[in-house]
C-alpha positions in Angstrom: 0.0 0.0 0.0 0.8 3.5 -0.8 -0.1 6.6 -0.1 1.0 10.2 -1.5 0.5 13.6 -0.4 -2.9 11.9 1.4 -4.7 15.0 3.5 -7.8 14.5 5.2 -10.5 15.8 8.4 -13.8 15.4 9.6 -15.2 19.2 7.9 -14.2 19.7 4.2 -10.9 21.3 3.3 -9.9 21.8 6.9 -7.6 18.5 6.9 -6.7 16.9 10.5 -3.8 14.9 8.4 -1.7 16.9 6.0 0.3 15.4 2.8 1.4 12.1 3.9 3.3 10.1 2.5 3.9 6.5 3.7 4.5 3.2 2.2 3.5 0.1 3.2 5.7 -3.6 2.2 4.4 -6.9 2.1 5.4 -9.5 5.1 6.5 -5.9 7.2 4.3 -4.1 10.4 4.3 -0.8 10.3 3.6 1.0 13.2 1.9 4.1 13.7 3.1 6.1 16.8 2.3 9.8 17.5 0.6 11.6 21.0 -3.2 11.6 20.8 -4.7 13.7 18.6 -1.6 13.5 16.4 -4.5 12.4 13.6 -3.4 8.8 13.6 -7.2 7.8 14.1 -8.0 9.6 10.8 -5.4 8.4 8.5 -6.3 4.8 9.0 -10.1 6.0 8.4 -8.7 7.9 5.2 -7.2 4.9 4.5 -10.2 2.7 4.3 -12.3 5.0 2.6 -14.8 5.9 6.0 -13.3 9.7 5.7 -13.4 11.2 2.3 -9.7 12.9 1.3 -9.4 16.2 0.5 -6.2 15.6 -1.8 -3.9 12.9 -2.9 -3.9 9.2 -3.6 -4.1 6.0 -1.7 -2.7 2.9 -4.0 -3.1 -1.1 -3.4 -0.7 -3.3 -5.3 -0.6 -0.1 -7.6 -4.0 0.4 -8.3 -5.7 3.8 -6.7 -8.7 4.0 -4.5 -11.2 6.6 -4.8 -11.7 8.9 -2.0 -14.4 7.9 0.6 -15.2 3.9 -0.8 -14.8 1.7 1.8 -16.3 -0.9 0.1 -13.9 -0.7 -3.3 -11.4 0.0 -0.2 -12.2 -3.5 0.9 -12.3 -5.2 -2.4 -9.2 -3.7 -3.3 -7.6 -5.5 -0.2 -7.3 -3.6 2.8 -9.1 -4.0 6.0 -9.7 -2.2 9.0 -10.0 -2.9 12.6 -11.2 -0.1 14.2 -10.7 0.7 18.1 -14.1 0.2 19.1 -13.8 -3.3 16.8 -17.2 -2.9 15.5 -18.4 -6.1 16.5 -22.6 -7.1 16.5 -22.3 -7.3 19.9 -26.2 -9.3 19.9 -24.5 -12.1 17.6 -22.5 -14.8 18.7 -18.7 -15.4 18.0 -19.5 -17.7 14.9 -22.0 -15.5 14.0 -19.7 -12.6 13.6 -16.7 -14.6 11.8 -19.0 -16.1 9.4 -20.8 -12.5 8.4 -17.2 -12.3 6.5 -17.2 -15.1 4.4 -19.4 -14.5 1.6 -19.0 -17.8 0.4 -21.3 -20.1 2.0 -19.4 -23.5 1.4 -16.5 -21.3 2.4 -17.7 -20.7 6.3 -17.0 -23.8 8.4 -13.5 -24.1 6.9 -12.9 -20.0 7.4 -14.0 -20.3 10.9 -11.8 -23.1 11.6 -8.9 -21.3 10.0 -9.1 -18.4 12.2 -9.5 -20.8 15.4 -5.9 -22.4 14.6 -4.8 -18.6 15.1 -6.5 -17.9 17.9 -7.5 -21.0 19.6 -8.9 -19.0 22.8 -12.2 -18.4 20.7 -12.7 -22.3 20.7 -15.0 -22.2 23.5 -16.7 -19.4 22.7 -18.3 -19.6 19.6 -21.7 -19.9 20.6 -21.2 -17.0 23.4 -22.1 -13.2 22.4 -19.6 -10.8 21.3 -20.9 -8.2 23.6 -20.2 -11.0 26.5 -16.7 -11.6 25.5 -13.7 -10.1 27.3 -11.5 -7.2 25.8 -8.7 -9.8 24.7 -11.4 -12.1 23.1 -13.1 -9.0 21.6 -10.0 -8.2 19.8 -9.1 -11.6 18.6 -12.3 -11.6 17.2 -12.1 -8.3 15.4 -8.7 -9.2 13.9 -10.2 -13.0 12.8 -13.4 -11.2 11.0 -10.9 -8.7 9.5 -9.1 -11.4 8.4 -11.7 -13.4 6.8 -12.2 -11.1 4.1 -8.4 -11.8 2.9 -6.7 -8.9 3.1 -3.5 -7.8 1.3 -3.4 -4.8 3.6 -4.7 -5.1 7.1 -4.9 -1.3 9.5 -5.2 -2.2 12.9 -6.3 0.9 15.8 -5.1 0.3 19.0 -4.7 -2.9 19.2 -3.9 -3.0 23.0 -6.4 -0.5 24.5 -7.7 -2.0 28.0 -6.1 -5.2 27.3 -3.6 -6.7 29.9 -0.4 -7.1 28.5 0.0 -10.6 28.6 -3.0 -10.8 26.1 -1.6 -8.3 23.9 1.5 -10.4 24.2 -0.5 -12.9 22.8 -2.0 -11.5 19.9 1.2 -9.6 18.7 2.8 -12.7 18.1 0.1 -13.9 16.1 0.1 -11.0 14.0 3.6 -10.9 13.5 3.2 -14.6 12.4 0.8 -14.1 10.2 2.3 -10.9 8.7 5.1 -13.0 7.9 3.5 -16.5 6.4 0.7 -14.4 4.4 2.9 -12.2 3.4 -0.2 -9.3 4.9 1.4 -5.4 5.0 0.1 -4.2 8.6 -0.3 -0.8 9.8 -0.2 -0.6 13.3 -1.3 2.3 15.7 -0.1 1.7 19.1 0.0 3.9 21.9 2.7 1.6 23.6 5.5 2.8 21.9 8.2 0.3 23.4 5.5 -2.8 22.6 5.0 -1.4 19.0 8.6 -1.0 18.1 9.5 -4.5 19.5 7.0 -6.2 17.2 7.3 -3.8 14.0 9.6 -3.5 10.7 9.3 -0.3 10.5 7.9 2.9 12.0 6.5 6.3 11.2 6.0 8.9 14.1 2.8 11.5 13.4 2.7 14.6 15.2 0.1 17.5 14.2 -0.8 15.5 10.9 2.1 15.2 9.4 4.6 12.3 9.0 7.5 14.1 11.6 10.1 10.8 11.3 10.0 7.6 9.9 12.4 4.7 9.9 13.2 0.9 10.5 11.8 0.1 13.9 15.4 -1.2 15.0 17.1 2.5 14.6 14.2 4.1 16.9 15.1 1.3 19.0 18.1 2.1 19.3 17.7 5.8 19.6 14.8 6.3 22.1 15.6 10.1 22.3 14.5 10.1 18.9 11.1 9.1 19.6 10.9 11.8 22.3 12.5 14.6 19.9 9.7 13.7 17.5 6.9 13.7 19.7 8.0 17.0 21.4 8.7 18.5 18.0 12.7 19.0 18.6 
C-alpha cells in the first residue's frame, strides 16, 4: 500500500492529516506512533475510505482507490479494525466470523482457520460478542478482519484495555501471520516500546504530518529520537 501527499479531516478542506506520505511492504508491520490527537485515528479511516480525502492518492498493489469507498477499499484488499472493533455485539462469535465469508461453502473451513490462530475463541463460539472479554473482543475483530483476505490489514489500537499478557499474545500472532501471508500491517499503538518491538518499520505522526520515519530497529536504538519527535525538537 501507498499513499502520496494523502490530507484529510472530519469538515471539508480543513484536513486533521496533512500530505502524507507513507508506504506500506508486504510481510512488514508498520507502526503508527504519535501523542493523541496527532491524527493517527484519521489516516487509517482515510485509508479505508470511512473519511473522504481532501487531496492525494491512496494505491493497493498499484492500483488507486477513490476517496471515501470503503467498500472498493475493501475489495481492493485492505481491511480495518477499528478501536471500538465494531463487532454485532447481539451475535455470537461464529456468528460474527462467518458474516465475513461470503462464500457459503466457504464458512465452516474460514471459521476453523481463524480458530488455529486464535485457539482461545474455541470455546466461545456460541457466546455473544458483547459477553466476550476485551482480549477475546479483539481476537475476534482481527479474525473477521481477516476473513475477508486482506493484502493490507490497518489495525487501531490494538492494546487498549487489554492486559499485557494478552496483547503479548496476539502480537505474536500478527507478526506470524504478517510473515507466512505475506499481509502489509499498519499498526497504531499507543505503547511505543511494545510497538517497536513487534514492528519493521515505523513512522512517528505529530500535528498530521509524518514528523520521522524509519526501521523500527534505529528508533530502537535511539529512544531520544522518539521523544524529539513527539516533542517537535
Amino acid at each position: 500500500m501507498e499513499c502520496r501527499g494523502l490530507s484529510a479531516g472530519y469538515v471539508k478542506q480543513r484536513p486533521c492529516v496533512r500530505e502524507v506520505d507513507l508506504a506500506l511492504t508486504a510481510g512488514e508491520i508498520t507502526c503508527l506512533l504519535g501523542p493523541n490527537g496527532a491524527g493517527k485515528t484519521t489516516l487509517l479511516m482515510a485509508l479505508s475510505g470511512l473519511v473522504p480525502r481532501d487531496a492525494g492518492e491512496v494505491l493497493v498493489g498499484g492500483n488507486g482507490i477513490g476517496s471515501g469507498r470503503p467498500r472498493e477499499t475493501v475489495r481492493a484488499g485492505m481491511v480495518l479494525v477499528p478501536d471500538d472493533r465494531a463487532l454485532f455485539r447481539q451475535l455470537t462469535t461464529r456468528q460474527n466470523l462467518q458474516l465475513a465469508i461470503a462464500d457459503r461453502a466457504r464458512r465452516r473451513s474460514g471459521v476453523e482457520q481463524i480458530l488455529e490462530y486464535f485457539p482461545a475463541l474455541e470455546k466461545r463460539l456460541g457466546v455473544a460478542a458483547g459477553r466476550l472479554s476485551g482480549g477475546e473482543q479483539q481476537m475476534l475483530a482481527i479474525g473477521r478482519a481477516l476473513l475477508q483476505r486482506p493484502k493490507v490489514l490497518l489495525i487501531d489500537e490494538l492494546s487498549m484495555g487489554l492486559a499485557p499478557v494478552i496483547v503479548t499474545e496476539i502480537l505474536a500472532v500478527l507478526r506470524t501471520l504478517t510473515t507466512e501471508e505475506q499481509l502489509s500491517v499498519l499498526l497504531v499503538e499507543q505503547h511505543v516500546h511494545l510497538a517497536l518491538g513487534v514492528a519493521d518499520r515505523a513512522a512517528i505522526l505529530v500535528h498530521g504530518h509524518i514528523a520521522d520515519q524509519d526501521t523500527a530497529l534505529a528508533f530502537r536504538d535511539d529512544p531520544e529520537r522518539v521523544e524529539r519527535a513527539y516533542l517537535g525538537g
